[in-house]
ZADO-1210 file (C-alpha; in nm, 4 decimals, padded with zeros to 6 digits):
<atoms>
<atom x="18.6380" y="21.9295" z="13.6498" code="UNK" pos="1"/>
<atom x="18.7921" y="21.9252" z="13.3398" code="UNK" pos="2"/>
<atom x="19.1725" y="21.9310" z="13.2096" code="UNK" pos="3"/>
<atom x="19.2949" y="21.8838" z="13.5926" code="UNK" pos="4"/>
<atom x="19.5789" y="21.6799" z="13.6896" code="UNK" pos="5"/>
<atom x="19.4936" y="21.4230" z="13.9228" code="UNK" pos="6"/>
<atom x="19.7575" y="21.5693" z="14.1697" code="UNK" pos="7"/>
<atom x="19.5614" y="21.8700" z="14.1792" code="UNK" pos="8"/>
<atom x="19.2348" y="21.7304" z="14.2147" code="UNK" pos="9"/>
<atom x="19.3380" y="21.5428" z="14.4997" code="UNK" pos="10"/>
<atom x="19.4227" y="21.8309" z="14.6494" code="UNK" pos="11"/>
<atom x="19.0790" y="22.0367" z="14.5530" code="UNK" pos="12"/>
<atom x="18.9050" y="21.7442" z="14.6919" code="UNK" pos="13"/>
<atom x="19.0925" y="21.7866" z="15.0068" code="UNK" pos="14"/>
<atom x="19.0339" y="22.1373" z="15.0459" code="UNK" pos="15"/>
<atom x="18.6815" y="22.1011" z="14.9505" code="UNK" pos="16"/>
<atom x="18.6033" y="21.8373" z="15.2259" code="UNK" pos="17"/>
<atom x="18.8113" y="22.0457" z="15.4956" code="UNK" pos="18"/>
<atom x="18.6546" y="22.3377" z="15.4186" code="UNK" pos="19"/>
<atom x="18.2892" y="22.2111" z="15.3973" code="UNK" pos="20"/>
<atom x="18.3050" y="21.9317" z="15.6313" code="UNK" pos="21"/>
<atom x="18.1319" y="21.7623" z="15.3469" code="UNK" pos="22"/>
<atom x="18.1117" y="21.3594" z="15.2978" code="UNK" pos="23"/>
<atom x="18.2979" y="21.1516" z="14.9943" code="UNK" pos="24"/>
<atom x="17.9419" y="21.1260" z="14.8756" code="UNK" pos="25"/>
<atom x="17.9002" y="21.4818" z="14.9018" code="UNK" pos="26"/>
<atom x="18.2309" y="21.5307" z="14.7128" code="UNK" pos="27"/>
<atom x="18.2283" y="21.3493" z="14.4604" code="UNK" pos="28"/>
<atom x="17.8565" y="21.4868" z="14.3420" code="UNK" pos="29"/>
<atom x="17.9800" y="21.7897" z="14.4066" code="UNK" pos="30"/>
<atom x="18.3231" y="21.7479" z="14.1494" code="UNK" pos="31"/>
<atom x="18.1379" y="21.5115" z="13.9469" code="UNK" pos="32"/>
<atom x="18.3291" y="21.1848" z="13.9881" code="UNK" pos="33"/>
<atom x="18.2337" y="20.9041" z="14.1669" code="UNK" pos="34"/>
<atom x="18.2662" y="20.8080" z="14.5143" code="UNK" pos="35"/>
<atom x="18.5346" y="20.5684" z="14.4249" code="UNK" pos="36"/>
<atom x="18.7616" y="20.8122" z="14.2925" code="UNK" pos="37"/>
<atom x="18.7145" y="21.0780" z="14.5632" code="UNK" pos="38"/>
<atom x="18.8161" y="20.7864" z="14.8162" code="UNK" pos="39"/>
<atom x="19.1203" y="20.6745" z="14.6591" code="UNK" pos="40"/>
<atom x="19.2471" y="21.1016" z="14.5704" code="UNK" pos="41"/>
<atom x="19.2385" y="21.1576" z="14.9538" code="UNK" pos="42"/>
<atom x="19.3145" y="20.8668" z="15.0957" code="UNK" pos="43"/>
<atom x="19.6080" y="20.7296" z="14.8856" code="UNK" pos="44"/>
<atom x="19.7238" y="20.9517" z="14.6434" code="UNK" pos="45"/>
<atom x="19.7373" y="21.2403" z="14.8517" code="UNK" pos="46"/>
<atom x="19.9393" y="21.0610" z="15.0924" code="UNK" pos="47"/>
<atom x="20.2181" y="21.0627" z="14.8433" code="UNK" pos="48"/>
<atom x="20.1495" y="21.4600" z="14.7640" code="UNK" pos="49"/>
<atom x="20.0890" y="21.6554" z="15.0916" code="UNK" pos="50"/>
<atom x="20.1198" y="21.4324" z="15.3944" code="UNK" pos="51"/>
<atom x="19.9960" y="21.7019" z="15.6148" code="UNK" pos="52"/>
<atom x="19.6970" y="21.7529" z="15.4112" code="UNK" pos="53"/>
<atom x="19.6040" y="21.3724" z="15.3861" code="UNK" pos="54"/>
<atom x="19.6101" y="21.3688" z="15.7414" code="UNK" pos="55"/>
<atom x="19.3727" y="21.6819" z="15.7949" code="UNK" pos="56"/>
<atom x="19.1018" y="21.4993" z="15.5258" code="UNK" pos="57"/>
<atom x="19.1254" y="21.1580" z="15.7426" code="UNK" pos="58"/>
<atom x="19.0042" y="21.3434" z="16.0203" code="UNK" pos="59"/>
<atom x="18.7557" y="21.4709" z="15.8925" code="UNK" pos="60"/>
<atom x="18.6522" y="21.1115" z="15.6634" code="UNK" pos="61"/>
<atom x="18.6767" y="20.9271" z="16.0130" code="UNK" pos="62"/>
<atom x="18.4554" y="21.2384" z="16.2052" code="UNK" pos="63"/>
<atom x="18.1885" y="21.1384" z="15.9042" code="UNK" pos="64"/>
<atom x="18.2585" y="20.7695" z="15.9529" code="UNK" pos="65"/>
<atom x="18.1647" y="20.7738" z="16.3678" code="UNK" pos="66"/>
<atom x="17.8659" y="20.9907" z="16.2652" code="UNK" pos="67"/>
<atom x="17.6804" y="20.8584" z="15.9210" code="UNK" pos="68"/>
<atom x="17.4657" y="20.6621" z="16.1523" code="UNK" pos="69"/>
<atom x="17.3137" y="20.9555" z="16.2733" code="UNK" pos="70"/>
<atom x="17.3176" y="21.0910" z="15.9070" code="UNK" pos="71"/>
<atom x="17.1415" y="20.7568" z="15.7881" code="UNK" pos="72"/>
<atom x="17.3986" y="20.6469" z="15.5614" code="UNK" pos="73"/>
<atom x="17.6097" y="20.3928" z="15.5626" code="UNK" pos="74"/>
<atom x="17.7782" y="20.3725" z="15.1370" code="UNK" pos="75"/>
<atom x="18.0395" y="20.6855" z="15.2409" code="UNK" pos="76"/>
</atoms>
């Protein structure tokens, strides 16, 4: 992703995990950043950006979080 704001790629991220249902794994190979940075755009900095939103992505992040034992992964 280039010449993004953070803001907005905190939000893309959030869409993009919403949407797909995907891991932070899976999002950040599929923006190209690493997981790292995908963890702290949705979990803290989109808090202060769309509250509503943050709390749709954590539902999703903990849904992944109960299940990556069945997915065999436990770095997400």
């Amino acid at each position: 992703m280039k010449c993004v704001s953070i803001e907005e790629r905190a939000i893309n991220l959030a869409h993009y995990i919403i949407e797909t249902k995907d891991t932070v794994r899976g999002a950040a190979k599929k923006f190209g950043v690493s997981k790292s940075t995908v963890h702290k755009d949705v979990s803290e900095r989109l808090k202060h950006i769309n509250k509503a939103l943050a709390a749709e992505v954590r539902t999703i992040l903990d849904e992944n979080k109960a299940e990556r034992h069945i997915r065999g992964r436990y770095g997400d």
